[in-house]
FIVEX-955718 format. One record per residue (C-alpha): x, y, z negated. Coordinates in pm, whole numbers, plus 50000, padded with zeros to 5 digits. Last residue first. Layout:
<sites>
XYZ;...
</sites>
This chain:
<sites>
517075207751303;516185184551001;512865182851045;509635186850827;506595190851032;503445195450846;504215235151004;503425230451352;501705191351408;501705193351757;504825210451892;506885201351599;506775163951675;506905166052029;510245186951993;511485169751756;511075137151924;512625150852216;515525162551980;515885127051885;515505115652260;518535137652381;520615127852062;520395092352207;517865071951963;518085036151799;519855046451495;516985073251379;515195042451281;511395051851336;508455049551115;504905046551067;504135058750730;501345049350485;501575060550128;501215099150163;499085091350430;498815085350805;502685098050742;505075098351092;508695094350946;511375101251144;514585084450957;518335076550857;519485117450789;515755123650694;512945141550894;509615139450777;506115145850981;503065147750794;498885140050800;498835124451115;495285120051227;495405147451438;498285138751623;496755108351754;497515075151682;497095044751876;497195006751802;498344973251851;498214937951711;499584903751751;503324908351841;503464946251771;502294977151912;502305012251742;501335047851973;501885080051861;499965112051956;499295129552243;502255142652321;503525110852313;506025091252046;505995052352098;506385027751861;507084991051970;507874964851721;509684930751791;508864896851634;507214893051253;505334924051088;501914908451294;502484874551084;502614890450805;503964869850536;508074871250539;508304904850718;505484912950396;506964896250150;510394911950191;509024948750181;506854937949892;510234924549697;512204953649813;509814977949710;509314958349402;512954962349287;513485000149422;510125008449191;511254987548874;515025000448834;513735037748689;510345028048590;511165001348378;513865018448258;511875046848112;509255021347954;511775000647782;512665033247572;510515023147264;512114987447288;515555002547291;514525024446997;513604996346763;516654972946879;518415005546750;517395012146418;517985045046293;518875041145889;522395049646026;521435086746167;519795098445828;518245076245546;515085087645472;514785116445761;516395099746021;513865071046018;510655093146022;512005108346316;512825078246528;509665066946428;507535096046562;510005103346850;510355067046961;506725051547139;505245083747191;507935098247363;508375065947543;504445066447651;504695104747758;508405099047915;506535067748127;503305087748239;505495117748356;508045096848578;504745076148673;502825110148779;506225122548922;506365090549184;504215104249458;505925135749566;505395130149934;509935128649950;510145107149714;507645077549777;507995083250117;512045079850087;511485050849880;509195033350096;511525036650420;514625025550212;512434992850131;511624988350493;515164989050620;516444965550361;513454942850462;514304948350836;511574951651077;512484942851431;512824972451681;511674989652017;511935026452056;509455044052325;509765082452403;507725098552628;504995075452566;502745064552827;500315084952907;496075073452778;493515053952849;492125041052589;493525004052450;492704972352619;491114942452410;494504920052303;495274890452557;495564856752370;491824850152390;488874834152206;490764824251894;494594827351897;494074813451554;495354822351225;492094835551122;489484819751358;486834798351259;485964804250912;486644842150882;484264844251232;481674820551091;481374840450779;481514874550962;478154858151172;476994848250832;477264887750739;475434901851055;472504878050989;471974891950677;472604928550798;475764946350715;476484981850593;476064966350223;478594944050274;481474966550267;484454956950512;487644959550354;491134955150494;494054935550282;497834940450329;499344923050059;500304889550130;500064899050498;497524907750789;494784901450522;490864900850530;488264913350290;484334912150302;483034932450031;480904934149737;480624899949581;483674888149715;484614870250033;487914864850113;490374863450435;493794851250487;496584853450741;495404874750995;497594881651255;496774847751453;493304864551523;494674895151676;494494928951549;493614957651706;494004998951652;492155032351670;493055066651538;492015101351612;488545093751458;488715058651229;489825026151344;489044988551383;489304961851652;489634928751529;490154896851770;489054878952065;486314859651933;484774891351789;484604915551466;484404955751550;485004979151259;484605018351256;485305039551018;483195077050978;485495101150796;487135108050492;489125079450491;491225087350808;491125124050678;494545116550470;495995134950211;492875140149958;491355103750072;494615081750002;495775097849705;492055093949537;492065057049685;495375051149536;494455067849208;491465048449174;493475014649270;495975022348974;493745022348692;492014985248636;495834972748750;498094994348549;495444994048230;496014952648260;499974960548322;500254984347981;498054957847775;500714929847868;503304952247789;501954966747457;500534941047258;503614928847140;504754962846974;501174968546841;501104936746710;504274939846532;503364969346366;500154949846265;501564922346106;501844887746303;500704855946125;497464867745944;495424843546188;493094872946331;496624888846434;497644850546549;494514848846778;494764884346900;498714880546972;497354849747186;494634868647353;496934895247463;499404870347617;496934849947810;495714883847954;498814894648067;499154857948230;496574858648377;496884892048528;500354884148659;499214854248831;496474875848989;498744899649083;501174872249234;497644853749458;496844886949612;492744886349557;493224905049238;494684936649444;492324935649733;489574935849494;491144968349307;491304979449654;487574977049706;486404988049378;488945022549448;487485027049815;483615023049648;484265050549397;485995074049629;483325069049857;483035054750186;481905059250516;480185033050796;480045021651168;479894981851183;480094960851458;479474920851442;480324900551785;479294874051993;475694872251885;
</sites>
C-alpha cells in the first residue's frame, strides 16, 4: 500500500480535543503548563502547611490557575469560531498520505505539502498529528482509519518528515487559469504580526477577552477597593493591592501584539514551508497559494471574507485564518483588479476601501 486516504467530518467536540492536543504537543505550551501546574501545587502544599493565608492563596493561585482554564478552554472556542465562520470544517475533509507528500483539503479548497515541510509529527491516543511549524499542527482522527491504515501512517511519520521523500515535484493541482493577478513575497515577522492584529480586530475576535479581562479585574478590585474606602477613605486604598487586581487589563492590552509577534517570528523561523518566496494569486476563480514546499487552491466559495485596509487585502478562510497580500507590491491598476475580482465573487463579504 503506497498510500493511506481518508474522507471524514468532525464535530465540534472532536475539533476542540484535537486542537487542545495540538496545543500540549507544542513544546512552549507544554513548558508553560508545567510550570502552571508546578506553581499551583506548591501554593497547595504550603496552604495545607499553614504557611500562606488564604487571601494570599487566592492572590497566588490566580495566574497559574487563569493559564490552565486558558488552555482546557480556549481550543473549544477556536473550534466553535472556526466551524460557525468557516464551511471548510463543516464539511467532508479529505486527507491523502504518500511517498510524495500530503495532499489534503475540504470542498472549494485543496492544497499539498511536501515531506521537507513537515517538521514534526505525534501520535496521541486519539489522533494522528503533524506540523508544518512550531505551531501549525493538522489532525487526522484515528477512528476513520483501519489497523493496517494506521501502521502505514506510522511508517510514513517515521520515514519521511523532513525529507524530500519519494519525489521533489509536488502532485499537480486541477486544472485551472492562471491568476490574473500574481504577487510574489517573503514573509516578514513584522509583516505577519500587523496581519494578525488587523484580523483579530477587524473579525471582532478580541471583545470576548476585552470582556473576560474587565469581568475578572472588576471582580478582582471593586469589592476590595470598596470595602477599603469605606473604613478609612481614599488613603486606606492600597495600591500594590489594586495594581495586582488590574494585572489582568494589561495583560490583555500589551499581551496580544507581544505573542503575535513571537508566533509570527516562530513560525518564518520554524516552518519550513513559511521560509523562501510566496506566491498568491487572485483568479476569478478563486485564489491560489504556493510556497517552497507546498501549494494550494482556493475557491471563492470557501472564502468566508474579503478586507481591505490602507497596508492590506485580506482573503479570510476563517475569522482566524487569512491569506494575505501586501498592498505595497501592486500598481494601482492591479489593486483595483483585485477589487474588482474580489467584489465580483464574494458581493457583499467584501469589505474594500474603494
Amino acid at each position: 500500500m503506497d498510500k493511506v486516504s481518508v474522507l471524514f467530518s468532525t464535530s465540534l467536540a472532536e475539533m476542540a480535543r484535537a486542537l487542545r492536543a495540538i496545543n500540549y504537543a507544542t513544546p512552549i505550551v507544554r513548558t508553560v503548563r508545567r510550570l502552571a501546574w508546578t506553581m499551583i501545587a506548591v501554593v497547595a502544599v504550603l496552604i495545607v502547611a499553614g504557611v500562606v493565608a488564604t487571601p494570599l492563596a487566592i492572590a497566588l493561585l490566580f495566574v497559574p490557575g487563569l493559564v490552565v482554564l486558558l488552555f482546557w478552554s480556549l481550543p473549544f472556542y477556536l473550534a466553535w469560531m472556526l466551524r460557525r465562520n468557516s464551511a471548510y470544517w463543516t464539511q467532508d475533509l479529505h486527507a491523502e498520505f504518500s511517498p510524495v507528500g500530503i495532499r489534503s483539503g475540504s470542498v472549494g479548497a485543496d492544497g499539498f505539502t511536501e515531506w521537507r515541510a513537515v517538521v514534526r509529527t505525534t501520535e496521541t491516543g486519539a489522533f494522528f498529528l503533524y506540523f508544518t511549524s512550531a505551531q501549525a499542527g493538522q489532525f487526522i482522527p484515528k477512528r476513520v482509519l483501519l489497523a493496517s491504515e494506521m501502521e502505514q501512517l506510522r511508517r510514513f511519520f517515521r520515514e519521511y518528515p523532513g525529507t524530500t521523500g519519494a519525489s521533489t515535484t509536488p502532485a499537480p493541482a486541477a486544472s485551472m487559469s492562471p491568476p490574473l493577478v500574481q504577487t510574489r513575497f517573503t514573509l516578514d515577522p513584522t509583516e505577519v504580526t500587523r496581519v494578525a492584529m488587523v484580523a483579530a480586530h477587524k473579525t471582532g475576535s478580541m471583545w470576548v477577552w476585552y470582556l473576560l479581562m474587565l469581568v475578572i479585574v472588576s471582580f478582582n478590585t471593586v469589592p476590595v477597593t470598596y470595602r477599603q474606602w469605606r473604613h478609612g477613605g481614599f488613603g486606606a486604598i492600597s495600591i500594590p493591592l489594586l495594581l495586582l487586581g488590574l494585572s489582568p487589563m494589561l495583560i490583555i492590552i500589551v499581551g496580544p501584539p507581544l505573542a503575535a509577534r513571537w508566533a509570527a517570528k516562530r513560525q518564518v523561523r520554524t516552518g519550513s514551508s513559511s521560509q523562501g518566496t510566496q506566491h498568491v494569486g487572485v483568479a476569478d476563480w478563486g485564489l491560489e497559494v504556493r510556497g517552497p514546499m507546498s501549494s494550494g487552491t482556493l475557491r471563492w466559495s470557501s472564502v468566508m471574507k474579503a478586507i481591505e485596509t490602507p497596508e492590506f487585502f485580506l482573503f479570510f478562510l476563517s475569522k482566524l485564518q487569512p491569506v494575505y497580500i501586501p498592498k505595497r507590491l501592486l500598481s494601482d491598476a492591479e489593486a483595483a483588479q483585485v477589487r474588482q475580482l474580489t467584489r465580483s465573487a464574494l458581493g457583499s463579504r467584501a469589505e474594500l476601501l474603494e
